[in-house]
LUMZABA-94891 format. One line per 2 residues: number of its first residue (from 1); their letters; for each residue x, y, z of N, C-alpha, C, O. Coordinates in steps of 0.02 Angstrom, whole numbers, padded with zeros to 5 digits. Last residue first. Layout:
BEGIN
NUM> A> X,Y,Z,X,Y,Z,X,Y,Z,X,Y,Z; ...
END
This chain:
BEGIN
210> XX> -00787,00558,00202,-00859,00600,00147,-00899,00523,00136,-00950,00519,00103; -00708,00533,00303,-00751,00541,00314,-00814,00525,00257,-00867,00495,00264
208> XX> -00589,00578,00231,-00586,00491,00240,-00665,00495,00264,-00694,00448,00236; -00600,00705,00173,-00606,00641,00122,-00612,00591,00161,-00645,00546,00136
206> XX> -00581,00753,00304,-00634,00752,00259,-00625,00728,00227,-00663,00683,00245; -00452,00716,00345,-00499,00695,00375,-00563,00684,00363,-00600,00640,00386
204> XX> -00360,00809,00250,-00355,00717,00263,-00423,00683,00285,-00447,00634,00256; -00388,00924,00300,-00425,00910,00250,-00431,00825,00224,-00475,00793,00195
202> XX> -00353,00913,00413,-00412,00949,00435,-00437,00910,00349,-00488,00877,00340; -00199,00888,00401,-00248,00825,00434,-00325,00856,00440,-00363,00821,00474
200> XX> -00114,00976,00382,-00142,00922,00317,-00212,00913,00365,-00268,00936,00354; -00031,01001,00473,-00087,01048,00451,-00128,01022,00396,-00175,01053,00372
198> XX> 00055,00917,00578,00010,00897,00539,-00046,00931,00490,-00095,00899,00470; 00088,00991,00707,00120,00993,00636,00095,00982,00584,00102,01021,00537
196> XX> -00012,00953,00805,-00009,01026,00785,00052,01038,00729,00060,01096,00710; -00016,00824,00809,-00065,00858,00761,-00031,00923,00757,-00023,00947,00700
194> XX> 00155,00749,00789,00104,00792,00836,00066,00826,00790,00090,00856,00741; 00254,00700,00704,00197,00657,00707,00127,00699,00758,00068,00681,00761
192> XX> 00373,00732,00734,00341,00748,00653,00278,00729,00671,00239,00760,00635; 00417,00669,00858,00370,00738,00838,00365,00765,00807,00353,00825,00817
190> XX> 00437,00558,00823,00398,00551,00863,00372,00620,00853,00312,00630,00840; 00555,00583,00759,00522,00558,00699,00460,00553,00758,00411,00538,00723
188> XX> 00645,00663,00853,00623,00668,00787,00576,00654,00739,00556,00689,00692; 00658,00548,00948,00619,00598,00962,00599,00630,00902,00539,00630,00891
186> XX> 00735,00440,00849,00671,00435,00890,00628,00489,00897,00574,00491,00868; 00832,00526,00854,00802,00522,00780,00741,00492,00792,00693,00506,00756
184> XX> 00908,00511,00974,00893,00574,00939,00843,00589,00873,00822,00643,00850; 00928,00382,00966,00882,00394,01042,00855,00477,00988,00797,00491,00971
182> XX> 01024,00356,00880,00944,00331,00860,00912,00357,00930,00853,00340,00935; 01139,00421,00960,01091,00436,00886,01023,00407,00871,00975,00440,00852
180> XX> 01142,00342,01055,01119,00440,01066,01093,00453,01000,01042,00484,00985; 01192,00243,00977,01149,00219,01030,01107,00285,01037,01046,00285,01026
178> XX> 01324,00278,00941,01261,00257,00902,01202,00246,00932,01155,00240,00893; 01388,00321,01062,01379,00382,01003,01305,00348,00949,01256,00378,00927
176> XX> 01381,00329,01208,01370,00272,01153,01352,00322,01100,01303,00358,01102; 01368,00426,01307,01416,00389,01319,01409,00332,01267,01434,00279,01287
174> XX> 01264,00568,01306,01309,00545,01238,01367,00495,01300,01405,00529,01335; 01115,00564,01394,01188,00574,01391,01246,00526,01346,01263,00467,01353
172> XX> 00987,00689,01345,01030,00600,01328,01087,00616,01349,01115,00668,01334; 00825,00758,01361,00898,00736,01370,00923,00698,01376,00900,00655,01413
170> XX> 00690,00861,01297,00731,00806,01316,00804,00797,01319,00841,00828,01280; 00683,00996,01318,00610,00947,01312,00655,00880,01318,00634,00846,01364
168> XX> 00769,01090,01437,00756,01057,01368,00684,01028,01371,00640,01035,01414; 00773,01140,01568,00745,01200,01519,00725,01153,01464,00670,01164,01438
166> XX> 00874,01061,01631,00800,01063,01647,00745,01108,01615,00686,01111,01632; 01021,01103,01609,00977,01056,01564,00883,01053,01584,00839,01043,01541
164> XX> 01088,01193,01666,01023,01215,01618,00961,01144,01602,00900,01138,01590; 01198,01162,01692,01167,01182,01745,01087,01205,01715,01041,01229,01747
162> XX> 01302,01136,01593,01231,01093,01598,01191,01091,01668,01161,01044,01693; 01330,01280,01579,01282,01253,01524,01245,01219,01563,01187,01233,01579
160> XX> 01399,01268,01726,01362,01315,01707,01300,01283,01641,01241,01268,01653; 01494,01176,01673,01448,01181,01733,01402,01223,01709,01365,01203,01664
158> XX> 01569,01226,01535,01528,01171,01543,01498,01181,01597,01446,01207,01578; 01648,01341,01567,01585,01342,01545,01530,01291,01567,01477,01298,01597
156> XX> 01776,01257,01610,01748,01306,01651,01666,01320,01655,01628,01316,01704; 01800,01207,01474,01785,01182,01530,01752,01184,01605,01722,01144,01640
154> XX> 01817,01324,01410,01758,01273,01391,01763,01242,01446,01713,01256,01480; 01939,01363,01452,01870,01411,01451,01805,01352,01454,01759,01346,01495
152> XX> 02029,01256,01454,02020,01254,01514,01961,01322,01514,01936,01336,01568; 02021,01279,01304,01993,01207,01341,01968,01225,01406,01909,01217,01424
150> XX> 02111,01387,01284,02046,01396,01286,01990,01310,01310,01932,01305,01328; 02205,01355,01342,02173,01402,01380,02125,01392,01347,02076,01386,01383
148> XX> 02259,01260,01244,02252,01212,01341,02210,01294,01344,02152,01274,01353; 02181,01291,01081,02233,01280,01127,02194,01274,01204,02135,01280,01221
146> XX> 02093,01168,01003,02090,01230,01012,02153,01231,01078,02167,01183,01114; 02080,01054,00896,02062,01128,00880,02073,01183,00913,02070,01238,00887
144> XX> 02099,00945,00952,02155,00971,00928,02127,01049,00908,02166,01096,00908; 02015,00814,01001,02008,00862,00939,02040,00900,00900,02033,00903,00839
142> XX> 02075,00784,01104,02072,00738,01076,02060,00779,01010,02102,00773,00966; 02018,00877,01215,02096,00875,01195,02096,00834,01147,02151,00849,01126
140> XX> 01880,00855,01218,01892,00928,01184,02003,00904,01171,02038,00920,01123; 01882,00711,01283,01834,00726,01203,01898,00820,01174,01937,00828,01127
138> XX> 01932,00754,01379,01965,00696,01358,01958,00718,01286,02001,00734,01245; 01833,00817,01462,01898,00853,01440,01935,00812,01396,01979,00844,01368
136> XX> 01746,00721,01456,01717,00778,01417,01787,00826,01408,01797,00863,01359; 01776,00655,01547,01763,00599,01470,01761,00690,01430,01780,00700,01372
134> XX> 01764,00737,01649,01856,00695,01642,01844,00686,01580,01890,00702,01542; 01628,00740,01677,01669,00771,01654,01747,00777,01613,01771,00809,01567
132> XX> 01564,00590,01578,01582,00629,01647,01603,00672,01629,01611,00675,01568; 01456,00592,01488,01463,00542,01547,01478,00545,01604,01451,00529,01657
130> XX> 01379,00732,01442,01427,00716,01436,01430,00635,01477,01375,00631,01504; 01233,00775,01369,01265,00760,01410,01302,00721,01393,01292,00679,01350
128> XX> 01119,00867,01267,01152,00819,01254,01222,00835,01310,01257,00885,01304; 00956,00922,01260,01020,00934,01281,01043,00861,01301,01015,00816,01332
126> XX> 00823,00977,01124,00875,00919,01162,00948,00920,01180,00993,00920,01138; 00676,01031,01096,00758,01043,01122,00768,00986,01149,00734,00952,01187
124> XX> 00586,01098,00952,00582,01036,01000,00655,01061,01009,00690,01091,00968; 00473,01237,00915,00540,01213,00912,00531,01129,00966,00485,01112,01003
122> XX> 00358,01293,00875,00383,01270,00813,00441,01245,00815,00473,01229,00765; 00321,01350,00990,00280,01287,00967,00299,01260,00908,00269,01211,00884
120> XX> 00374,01452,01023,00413,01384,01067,00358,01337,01017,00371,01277,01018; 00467,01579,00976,00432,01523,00937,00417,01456,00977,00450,01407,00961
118> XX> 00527,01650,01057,00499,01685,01010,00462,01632,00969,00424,01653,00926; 00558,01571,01186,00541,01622,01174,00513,01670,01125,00482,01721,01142
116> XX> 00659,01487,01099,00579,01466,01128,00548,01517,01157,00488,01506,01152; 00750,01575,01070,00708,01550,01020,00657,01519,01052,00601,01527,01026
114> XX> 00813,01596,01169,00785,01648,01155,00736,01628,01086,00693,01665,01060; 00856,01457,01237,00799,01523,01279,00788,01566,01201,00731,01554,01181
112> XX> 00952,01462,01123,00881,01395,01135,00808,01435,01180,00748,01441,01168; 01049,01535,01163,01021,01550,01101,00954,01503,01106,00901,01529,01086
110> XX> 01089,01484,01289,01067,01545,01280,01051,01563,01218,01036,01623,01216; 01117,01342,01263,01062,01361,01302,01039,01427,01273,00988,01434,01240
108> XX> 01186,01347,01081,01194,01338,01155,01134,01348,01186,01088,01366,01148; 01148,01245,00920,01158,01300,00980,01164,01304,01049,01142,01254,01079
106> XX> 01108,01207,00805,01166,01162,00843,01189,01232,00887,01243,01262,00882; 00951,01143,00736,01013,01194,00758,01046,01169,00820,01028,01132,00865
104> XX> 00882,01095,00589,00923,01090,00647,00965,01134,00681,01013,01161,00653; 00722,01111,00517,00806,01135,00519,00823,01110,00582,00780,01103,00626
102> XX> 00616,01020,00402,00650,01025,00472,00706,01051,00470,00748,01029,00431; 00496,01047,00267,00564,01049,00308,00582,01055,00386,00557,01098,00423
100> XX> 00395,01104,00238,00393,01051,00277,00443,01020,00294,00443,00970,00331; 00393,01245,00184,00399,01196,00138,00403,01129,00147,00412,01090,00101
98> XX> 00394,01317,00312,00344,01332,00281,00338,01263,00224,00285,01232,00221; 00539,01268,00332,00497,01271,00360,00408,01259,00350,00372,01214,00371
96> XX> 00598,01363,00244,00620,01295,00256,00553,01250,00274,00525,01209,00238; 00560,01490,00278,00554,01467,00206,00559,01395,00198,00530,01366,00152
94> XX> 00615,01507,00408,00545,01510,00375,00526,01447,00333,00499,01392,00341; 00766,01488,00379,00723,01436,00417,00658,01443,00393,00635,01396,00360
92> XX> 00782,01613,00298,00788,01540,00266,00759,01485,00300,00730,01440,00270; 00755,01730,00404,00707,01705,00349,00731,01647,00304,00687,01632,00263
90> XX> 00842,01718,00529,00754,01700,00510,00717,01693,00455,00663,01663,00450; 00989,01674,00566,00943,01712,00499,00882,01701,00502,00867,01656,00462
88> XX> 01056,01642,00720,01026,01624,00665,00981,01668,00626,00936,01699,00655; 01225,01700,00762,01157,01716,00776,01117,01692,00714,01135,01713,00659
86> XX> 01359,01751,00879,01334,01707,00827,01242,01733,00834,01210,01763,00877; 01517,01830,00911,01449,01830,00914,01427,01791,00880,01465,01777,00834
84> XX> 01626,01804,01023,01626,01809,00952,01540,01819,00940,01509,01804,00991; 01697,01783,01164,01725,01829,01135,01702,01860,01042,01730,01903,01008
82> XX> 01620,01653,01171,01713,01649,01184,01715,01713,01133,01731,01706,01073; 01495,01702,01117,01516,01656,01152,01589,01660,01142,01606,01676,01085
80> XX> 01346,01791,01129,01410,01811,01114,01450,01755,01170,01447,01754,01231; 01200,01769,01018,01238,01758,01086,01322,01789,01068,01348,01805,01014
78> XX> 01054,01761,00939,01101,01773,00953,01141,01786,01018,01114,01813,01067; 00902,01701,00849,00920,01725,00912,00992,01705,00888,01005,01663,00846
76> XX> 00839,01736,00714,00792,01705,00767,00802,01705,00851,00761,01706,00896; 00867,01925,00661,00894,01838,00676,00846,01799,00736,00823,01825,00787
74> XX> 00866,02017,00599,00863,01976,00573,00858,01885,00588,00852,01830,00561; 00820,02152,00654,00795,02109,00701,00786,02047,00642,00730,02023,00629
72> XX> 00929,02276,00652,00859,02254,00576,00819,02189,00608,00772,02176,00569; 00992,02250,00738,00960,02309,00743,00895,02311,00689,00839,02337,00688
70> XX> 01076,02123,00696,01016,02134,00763,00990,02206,00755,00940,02202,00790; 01136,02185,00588,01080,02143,00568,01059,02122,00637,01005,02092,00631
68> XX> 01223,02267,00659,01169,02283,00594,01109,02250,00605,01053,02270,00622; 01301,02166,00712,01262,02222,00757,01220,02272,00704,01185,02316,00728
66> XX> 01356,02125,00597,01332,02085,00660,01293,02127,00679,01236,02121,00656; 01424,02239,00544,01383,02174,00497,01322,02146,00543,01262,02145,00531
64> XX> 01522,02217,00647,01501,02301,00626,01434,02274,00587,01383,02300,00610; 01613,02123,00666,01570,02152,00722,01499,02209,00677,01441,02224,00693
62> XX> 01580,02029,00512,01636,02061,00550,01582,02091,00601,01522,02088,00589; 01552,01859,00453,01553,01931,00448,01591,01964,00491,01639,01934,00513
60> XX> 01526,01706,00378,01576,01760,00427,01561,01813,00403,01554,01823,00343; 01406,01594,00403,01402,01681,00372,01465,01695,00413,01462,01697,00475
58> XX> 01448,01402,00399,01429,01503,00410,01414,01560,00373,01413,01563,00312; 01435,01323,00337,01457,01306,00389,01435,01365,00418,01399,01365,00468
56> XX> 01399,01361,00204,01391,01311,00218,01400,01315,00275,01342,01306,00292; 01431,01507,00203,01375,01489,00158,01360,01411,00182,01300,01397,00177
54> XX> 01598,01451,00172,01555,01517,00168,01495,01505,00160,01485,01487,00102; 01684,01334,00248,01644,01349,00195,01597,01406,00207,01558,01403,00255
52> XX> 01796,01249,00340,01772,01286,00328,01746,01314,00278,01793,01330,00242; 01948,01219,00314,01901,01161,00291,01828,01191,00306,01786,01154,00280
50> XX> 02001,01285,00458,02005,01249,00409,01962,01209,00386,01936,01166,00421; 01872,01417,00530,01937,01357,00528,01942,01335,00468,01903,01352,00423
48> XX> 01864,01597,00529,01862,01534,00477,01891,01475,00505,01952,01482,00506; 01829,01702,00688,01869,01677,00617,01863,01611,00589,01857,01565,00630
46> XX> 01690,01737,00723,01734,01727,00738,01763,01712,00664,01737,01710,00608; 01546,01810,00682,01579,01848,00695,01679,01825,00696,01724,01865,00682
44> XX> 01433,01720,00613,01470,01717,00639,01530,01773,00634,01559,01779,00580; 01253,01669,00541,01295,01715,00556,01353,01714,00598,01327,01702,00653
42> XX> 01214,01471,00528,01213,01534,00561,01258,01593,00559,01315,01576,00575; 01098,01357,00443,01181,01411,00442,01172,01460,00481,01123,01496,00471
40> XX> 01033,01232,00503,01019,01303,00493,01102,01313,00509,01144,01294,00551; 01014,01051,00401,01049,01128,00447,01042,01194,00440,01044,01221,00385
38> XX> 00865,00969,00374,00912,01003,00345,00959,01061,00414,00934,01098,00457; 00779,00836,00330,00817,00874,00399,00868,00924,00339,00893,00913,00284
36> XX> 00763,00746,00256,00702,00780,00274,00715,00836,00329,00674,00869,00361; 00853,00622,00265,00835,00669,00199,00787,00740,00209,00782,00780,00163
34> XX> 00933,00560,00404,00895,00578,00372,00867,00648,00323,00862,00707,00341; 01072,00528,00403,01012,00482,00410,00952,00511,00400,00911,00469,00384
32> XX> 01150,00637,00390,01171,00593,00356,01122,00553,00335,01114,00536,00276; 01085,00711,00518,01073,00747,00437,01085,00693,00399,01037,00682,00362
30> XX> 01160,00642,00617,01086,00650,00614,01047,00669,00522,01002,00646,00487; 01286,00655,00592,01265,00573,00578,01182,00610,00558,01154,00607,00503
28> XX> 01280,00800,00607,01311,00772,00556,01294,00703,00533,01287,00688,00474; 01224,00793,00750,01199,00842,00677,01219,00820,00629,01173,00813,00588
26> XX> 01338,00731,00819,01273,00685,00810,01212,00739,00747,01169,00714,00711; 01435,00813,00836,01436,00740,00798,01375,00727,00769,01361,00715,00710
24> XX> 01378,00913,00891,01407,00945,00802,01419,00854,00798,01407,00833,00742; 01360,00844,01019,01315,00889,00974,01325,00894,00915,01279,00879,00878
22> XX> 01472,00808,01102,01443,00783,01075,01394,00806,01002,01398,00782,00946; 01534,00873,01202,01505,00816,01228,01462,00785,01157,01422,00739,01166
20> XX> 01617,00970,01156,01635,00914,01148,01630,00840,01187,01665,00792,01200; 01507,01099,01266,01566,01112,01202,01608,01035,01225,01630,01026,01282
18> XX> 01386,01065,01322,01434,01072,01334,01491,01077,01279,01507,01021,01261; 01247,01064,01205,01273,01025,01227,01338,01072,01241,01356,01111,01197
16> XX> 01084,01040,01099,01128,01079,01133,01183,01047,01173,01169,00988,01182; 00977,01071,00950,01035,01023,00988,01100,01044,01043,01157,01060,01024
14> XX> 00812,01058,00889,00861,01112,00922,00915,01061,00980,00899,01029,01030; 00723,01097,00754,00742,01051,00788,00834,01077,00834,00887,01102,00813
12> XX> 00567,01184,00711,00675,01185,00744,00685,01132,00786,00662,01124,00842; 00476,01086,00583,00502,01110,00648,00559,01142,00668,00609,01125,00636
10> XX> 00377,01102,00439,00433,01101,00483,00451,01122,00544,00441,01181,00558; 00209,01062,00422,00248,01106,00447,00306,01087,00479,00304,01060,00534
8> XX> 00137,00946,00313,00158,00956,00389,00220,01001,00377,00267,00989,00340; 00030,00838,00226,00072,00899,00234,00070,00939,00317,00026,00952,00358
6> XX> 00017,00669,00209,-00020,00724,00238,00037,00796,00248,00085,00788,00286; 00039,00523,00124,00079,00585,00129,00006,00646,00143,-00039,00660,00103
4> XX> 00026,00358,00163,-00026,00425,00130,00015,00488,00167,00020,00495,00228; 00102,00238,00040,00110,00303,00116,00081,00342,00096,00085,00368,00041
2> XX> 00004,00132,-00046,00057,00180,-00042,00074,00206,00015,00038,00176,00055; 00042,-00060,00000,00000,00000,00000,00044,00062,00000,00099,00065,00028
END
């Protein structure tokens, strides 16, 4: 039998997590697995890493750019983290959105407050935990990206973040990377499925009825 395809409004799907407990992994497997997800690019103030892409990974811009486009109230929400600002574009999510797309965002608490705040019925959150801490300094030296001071920043941070977690709609702690993944794509595919996405279903219902 075919799949009866009912039209449904994209969600923010929203991923948070202590800096190298996990998060930017599981976006990447997450997107890999499924077709129907897409990443929100966000505005960025800090400098390029390697292997880095304009347009794909970011908007780099400069302070002056940044503080524009909050004054034009472009962005769904913005933060200023290790010294750099970031902040998502509102109108490509829309558009995403509107077209039954899911975006993902790979943001901290304080950008997650300010989007459920401006949209909470169009976002789902999930904060993603470390095992331990020790596993979580282990994870950020293991990466190589960033020098011992700034580790020992993130590290610092971390309390604090997952002093939050009680704000999410759900939480996993990343100690099985495949295991956090299908726990993540669970919730996903569980809340494609809430009527209030479902905007099809008023007219679905009349035909099955008539």
């Amino acid at each position: 039998m075919q799949e009866t395809k009912i039209k449904r409004k994209g969600m923010m799907f929203v991923l948070s997590s202590p800096s190298g407990a996990g998060k930017t992994t599981l976006s990447r497997l997450l997107l890999e697995k499924d077709k129907n997800l897409v990443m929100s690019v966000s505005m960025t103030t800090r400098p390029k890493r390697k292997n880095e892409k304009e347009g794909v990974d970011y908007y780099f811009v400069d302070q002056k750019t940044f503080s524009r486009k909050i004054e034009e109230g472009a962005f769904l929400e913005c933060a200023r983290v290790f010294d750099n600002s970031y902040g998502t574009p509102e109108a490509p999510v829309r558009e995403k959105m509107a077209a039954g797309v899911d975006v993902l965002f790979d943001i901290d608490w304080q950008g997650t407050q300010q989007l459920s705040a401006k949209c909470r019925e169009d976002m789902v959150s999930v904060f993603i935990l470390p095992p331990t801490l020790r596993e979580l300094e282990s994870r950020l030296n293991k990466r190589g990206q960033d020098s011992s001071d700034v580790i020992n920043k993130r590290m610092a941070k971390a309390t604090d973040e997952i002093s939050h977690w009680y704000s999410y709609d759900y939480v996993i702690v990343n100690d099985d990377l495949n295991k956090s993944l299908e726990k993540v794509h669970a919730i996903l595919m569980a809340e494609r499925q809430k009527r209030i996405r479902q905007h099809g279903l008023t007219d679905f219902i009349k035909t099955l009825v008539k």
